[in-house]
ZAMARGU-4260 file (C-alpha; in steps of 0.2 Angstrom, whole numbers, plus 5000, padded with zeros to 4 digits):
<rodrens>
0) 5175/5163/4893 | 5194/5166/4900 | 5186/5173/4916 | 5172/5159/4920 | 5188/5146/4916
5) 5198/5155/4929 | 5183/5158/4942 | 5179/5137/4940 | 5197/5133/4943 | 5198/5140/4957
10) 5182/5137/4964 | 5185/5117/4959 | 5202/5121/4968 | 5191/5126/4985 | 5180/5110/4983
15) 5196/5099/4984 | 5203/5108/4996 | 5185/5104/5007 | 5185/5087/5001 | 5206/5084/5005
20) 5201/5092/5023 | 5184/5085/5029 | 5193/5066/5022 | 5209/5068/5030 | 5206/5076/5048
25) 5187/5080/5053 | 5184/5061/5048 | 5200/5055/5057 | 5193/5067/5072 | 5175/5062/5074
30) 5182/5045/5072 | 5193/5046/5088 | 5180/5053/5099 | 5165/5046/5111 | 5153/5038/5098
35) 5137/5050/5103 | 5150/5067/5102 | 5154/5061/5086 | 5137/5058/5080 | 5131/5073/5087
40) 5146/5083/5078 | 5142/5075/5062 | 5124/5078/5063 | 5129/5098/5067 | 5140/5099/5051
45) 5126/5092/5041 | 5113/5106/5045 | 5129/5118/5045 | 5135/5113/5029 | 5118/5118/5018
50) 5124/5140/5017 | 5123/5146/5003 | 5143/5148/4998 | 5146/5130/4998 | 5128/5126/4992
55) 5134/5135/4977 | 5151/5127/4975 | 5145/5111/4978 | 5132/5112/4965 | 5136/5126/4955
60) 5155/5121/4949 | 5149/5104/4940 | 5136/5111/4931 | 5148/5124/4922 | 5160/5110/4921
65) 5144/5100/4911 | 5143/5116/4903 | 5158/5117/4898 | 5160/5097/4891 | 5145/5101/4880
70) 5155/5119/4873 | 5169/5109/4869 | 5162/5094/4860 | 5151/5107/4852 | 5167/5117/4848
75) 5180/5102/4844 | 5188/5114/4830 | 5193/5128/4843 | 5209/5124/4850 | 5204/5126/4872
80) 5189/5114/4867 | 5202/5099/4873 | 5209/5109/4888 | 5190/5111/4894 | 5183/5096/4890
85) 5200/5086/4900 | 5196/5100/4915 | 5177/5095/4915 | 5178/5077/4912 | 5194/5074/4927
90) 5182/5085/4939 | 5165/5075/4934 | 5173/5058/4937
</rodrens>
């Protein structure tokens, strides 16, 4: 249980890191460019985006967080069931 913990915080970690940059700069970018270049650009990061790595962070760390919500609920008694169901529920909202 430690393990998967650690491996979702970081991976939770990545995704706002790719959240924090594609919000703060590639946005800011495309928005300062020729409107077609942009739209093209933003159309290449769409087909490039689907690989598998972030395919599976995208989809993969929410539903170990969901996971996770339904073990500690489950497991109120145990004393990280608070510490993972805060973790899940401040990444799923």
């Amino acid at each position: 249980m430690l393990e998967l913990s650690i491996a979702t915080a970081v991976a939770s970690t990545v995704m706002a890191g790719i959240f924090f940059a594609f919000s703060s700069f590639i946005m800011n970018a495309l928005g300062n460019i020729e409107s077609i270049a942009g739209i093209r650009a933003m159309q290449r990061i769409n087909i490039d985006v689907f690989c598998w790595p972030f395919s599976l962070l995208f989809f993969g760390v929410p539903i170990v967080c969901l996971g996770f919500a339904i073990y500690a609920i489950l497991n109120l008694s145990e004393p990280e069931s608070v510490y993972l169901l805060m973790g899940s529920v401040v990444y799923l909202v």
